[in-house]
C-alpha positions as CSV (number, residue, x, y, z in Angstrom):
1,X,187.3,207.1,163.1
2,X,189.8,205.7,160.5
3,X,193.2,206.1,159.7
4,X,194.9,205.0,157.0
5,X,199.1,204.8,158.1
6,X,200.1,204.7,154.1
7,X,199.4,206.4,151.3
8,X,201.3,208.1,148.4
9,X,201.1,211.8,146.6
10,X,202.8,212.9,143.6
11,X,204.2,211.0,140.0
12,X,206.3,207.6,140.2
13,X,208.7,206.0,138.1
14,X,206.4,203.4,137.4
15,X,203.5,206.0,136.0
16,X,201.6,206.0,138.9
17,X,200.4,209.2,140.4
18,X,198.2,210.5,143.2
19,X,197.1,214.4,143.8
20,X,196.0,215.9,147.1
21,X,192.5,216.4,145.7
22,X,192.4,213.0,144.4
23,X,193.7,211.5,148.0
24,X,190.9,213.5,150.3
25,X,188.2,212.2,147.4
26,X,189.4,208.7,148.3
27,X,189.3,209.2,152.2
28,X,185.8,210.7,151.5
29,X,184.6,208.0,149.7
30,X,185.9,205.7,152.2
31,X,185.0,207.6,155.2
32,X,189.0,207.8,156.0
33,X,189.3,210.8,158.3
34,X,192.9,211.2,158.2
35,X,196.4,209.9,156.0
36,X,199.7,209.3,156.7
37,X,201.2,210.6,153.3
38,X,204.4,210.5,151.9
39,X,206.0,211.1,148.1
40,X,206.0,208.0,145.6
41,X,209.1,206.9,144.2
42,X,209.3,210.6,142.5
43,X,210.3,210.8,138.7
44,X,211.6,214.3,138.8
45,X,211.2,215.8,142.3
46,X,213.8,215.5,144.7
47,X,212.3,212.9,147.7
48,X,212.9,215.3,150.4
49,X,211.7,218.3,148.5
50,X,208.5,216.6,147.5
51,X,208.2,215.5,151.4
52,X,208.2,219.2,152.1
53,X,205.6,220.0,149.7
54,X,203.3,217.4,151.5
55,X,204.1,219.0,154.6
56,X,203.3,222.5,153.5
57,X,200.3,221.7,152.3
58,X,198.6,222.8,155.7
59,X,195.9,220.2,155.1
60,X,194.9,219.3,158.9
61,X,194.0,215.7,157.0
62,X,197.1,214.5,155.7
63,X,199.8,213.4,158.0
64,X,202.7,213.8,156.6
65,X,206.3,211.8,156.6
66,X,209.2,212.6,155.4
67,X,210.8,210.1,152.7
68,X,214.7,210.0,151.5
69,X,217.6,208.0,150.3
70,X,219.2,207.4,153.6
71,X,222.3,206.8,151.6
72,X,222.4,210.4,150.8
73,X,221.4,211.5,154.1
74,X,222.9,213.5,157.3
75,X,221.7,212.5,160.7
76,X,222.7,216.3,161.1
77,X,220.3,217.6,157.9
78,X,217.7,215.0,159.1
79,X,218.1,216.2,162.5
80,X,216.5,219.8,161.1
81,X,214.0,218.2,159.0
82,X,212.6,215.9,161.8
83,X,210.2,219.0,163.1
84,X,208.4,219.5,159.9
85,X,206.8,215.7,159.8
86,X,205.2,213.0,162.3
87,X,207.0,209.9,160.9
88,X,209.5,209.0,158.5
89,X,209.1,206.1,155.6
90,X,211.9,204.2,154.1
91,X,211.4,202.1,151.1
92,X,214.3,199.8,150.9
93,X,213.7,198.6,147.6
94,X,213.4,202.0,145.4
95,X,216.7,203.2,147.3
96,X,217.9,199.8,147.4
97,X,219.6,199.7,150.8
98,X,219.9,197.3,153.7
99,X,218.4,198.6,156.9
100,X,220.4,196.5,159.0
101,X,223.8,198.2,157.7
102,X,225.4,199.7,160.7
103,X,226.1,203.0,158.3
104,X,222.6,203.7,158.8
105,X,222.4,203.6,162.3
106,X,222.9,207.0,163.3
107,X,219.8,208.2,161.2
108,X,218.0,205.7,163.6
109,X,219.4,207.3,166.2
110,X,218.1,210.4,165.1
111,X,214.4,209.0,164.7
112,X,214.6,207.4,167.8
113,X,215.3,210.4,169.5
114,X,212.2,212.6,167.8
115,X,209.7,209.7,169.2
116,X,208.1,209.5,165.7
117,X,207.8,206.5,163.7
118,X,209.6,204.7,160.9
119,X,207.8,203.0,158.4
120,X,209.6,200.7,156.4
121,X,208.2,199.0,153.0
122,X,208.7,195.1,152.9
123,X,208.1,192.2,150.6
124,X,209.4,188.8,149.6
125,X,211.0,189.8,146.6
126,X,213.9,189.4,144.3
127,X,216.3,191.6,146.5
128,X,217.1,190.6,150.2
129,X,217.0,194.3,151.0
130,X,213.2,194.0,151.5
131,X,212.7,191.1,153.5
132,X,210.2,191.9,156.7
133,X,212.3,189.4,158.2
134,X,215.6,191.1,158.2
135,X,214.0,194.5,158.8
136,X,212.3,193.4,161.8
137,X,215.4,192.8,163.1
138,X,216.3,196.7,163.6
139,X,213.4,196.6,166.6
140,X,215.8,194.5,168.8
141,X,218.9,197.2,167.8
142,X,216.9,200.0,168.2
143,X,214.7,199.4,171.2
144,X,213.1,203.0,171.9
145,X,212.4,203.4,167.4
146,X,208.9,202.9,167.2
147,X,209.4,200.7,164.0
148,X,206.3,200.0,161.2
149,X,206.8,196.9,159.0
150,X,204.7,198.0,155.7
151,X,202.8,195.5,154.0
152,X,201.9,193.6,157.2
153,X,205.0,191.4,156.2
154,X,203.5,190.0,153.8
155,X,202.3,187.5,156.7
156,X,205.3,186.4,157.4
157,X,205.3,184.5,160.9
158,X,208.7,184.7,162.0
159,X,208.0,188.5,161.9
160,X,204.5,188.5,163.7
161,X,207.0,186.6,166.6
162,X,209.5,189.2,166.9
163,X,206.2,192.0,166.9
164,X,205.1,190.0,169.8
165,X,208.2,190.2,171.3
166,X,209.2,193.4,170.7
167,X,207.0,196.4,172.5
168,X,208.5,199.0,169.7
169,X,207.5,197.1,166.8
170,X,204.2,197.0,164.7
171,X,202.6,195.6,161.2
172,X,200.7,198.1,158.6
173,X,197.5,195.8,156.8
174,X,198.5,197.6,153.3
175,X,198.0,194.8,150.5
176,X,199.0,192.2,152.0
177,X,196.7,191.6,154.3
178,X,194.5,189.4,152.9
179,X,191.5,188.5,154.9
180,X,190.3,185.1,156.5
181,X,194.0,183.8,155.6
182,X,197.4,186.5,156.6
183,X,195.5,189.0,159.1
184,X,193.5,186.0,161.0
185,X,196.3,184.2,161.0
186,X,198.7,187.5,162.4
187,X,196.0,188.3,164.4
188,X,196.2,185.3,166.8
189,X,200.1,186.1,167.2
190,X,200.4,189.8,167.6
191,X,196.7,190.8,168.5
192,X,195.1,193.8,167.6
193,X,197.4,196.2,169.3
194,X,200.3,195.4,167.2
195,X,198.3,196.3,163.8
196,X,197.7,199.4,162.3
197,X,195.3,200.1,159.1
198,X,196.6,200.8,156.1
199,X,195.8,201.1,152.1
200,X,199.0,201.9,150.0
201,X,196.8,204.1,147.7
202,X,196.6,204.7,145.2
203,X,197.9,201.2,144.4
204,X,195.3,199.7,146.4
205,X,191.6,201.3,146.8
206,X,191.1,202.2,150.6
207,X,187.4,201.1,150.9
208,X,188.7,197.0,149.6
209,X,191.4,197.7,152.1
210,X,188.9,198.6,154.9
211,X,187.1,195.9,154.2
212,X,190.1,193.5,154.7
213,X,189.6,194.4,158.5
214,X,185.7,194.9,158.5
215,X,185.4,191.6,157.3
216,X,187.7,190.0,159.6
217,X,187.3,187.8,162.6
218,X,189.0,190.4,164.9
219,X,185.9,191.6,167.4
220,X,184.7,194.9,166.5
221,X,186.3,197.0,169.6
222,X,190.1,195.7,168.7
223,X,188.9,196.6,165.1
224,X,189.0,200.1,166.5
225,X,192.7,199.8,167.4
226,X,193.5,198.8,164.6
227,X,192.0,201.6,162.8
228,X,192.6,204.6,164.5
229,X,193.9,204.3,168.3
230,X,197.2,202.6,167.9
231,X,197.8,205.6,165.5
232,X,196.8,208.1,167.2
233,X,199.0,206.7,170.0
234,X,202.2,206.4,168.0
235,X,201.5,209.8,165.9
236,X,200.7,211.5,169.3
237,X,197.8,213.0,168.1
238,X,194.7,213.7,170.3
239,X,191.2,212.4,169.1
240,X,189.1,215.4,168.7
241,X,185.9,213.1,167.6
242,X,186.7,211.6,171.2
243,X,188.8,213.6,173.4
């Protein structure tokens, strides 16, 4: 069984785009039996209304999250829209926000009391915002959020340190991963129960991203942690291949 913890549907800013169809054509290809899926950085659709759609899609293969500017937000409107989704994501550069501010706290609050996880895209990049290093930092705040760091932190050890550390937070392969140098290298901090798969499509393909993992040194039963039973765990979702 696979799972891939990240993928995208709808049209972006930047021109990218992903349908449904197209998504479960991927996962087919790549023998991906269920996605965690979320809107792209919309170009006309409002985040949480595209979230919805994803949601009311009814497809028992895509799992979806709910994506918004927490700016914008209500921990009393997010507190309703909760039930409709099994995680949240947060991209902190596209909403350009610091998730360490203390004005977003009761949203965290609010996550942390629905049990479902937040996903939260990081990079070293020109903006501070998106730093795995200073999002990581929210696990030691927030110590019942189950907290994702997208991008596997773009390997950053001081990160992989604080997963170890911290029971509630966890690393997402998307990207960044980069076998035989980042995900060997996490791997001996964090082990396999800290890591969860994932391919960012459609900006990366999911059977290269697989392969990232496959081809790892990692031995092949933690491989299966890594790709499917950490998230089943943290989506609390039974395994009906292997009840």
């Amino acid at each position: 069984m696979i799972i891939d913890m990240h993928t995208h549907l709808g049209a972006d800013k930047d021109g990218m785009s992903q349908s449904p169809e197209e998504l479960i054509k991927g996962m087919n290809s790549a023998g991906i039996d269920l996605s965690v899926s979320f809107p792209l950085d919309e170009k006309v659709t409002d985040l949480v209304d595209a979230s919805i759609a994803i949601a009311e899609l009814n497809n028992p293969r895509i799992i979806p999250f709910l994506r918004f500017d927490p700016k914008t937000m209500t921990p009393e409107r997010l507190r309703t829209l909760l039930p409709k989704f099994k995680g949240v994501k947060l991209h902190t550069r596209a909403q350009n926000f610091n998730t360490i501010e203390k004005r977003y706290w009761p949203l965290y609050e609010e996550i942390s009391a629905s049990k479902k996880p937040l996903l939260v895209h990081t990079r070293f990049e020109q903006n501070t915002n998106t730093s795995p290093d200073i999002v990581s930092i929210l696990a030691e705040y927030f110590s019942d959020l189950i907290l994702i760091i997208g991008h596997f932190a773009e390997g950053s050890l001081i990160t992989a340190e604080r997963v170890k550390r911290c029971d509630n937070l966890y690393l997402e392969t998307s990207i960044q991963s980069l076998t035989n140098v980042r995900i060997n290298r996490i791997y001996d901090v964090v082990g396999a129960e800290k890591i969860l798969f994932g391919s960012d499509a459609p900006y990366s393909n999911q059977e290269v991203e697989i392969l990232k993992i496959a081809k790892s040194k990692i031995p092949e039963d933690e491989k299966d942690l890594i790709f499917y039973k950490n998230a089943l765990r943290l989506l609390n979702i039974k395994n009906k291949k292997n009840p």
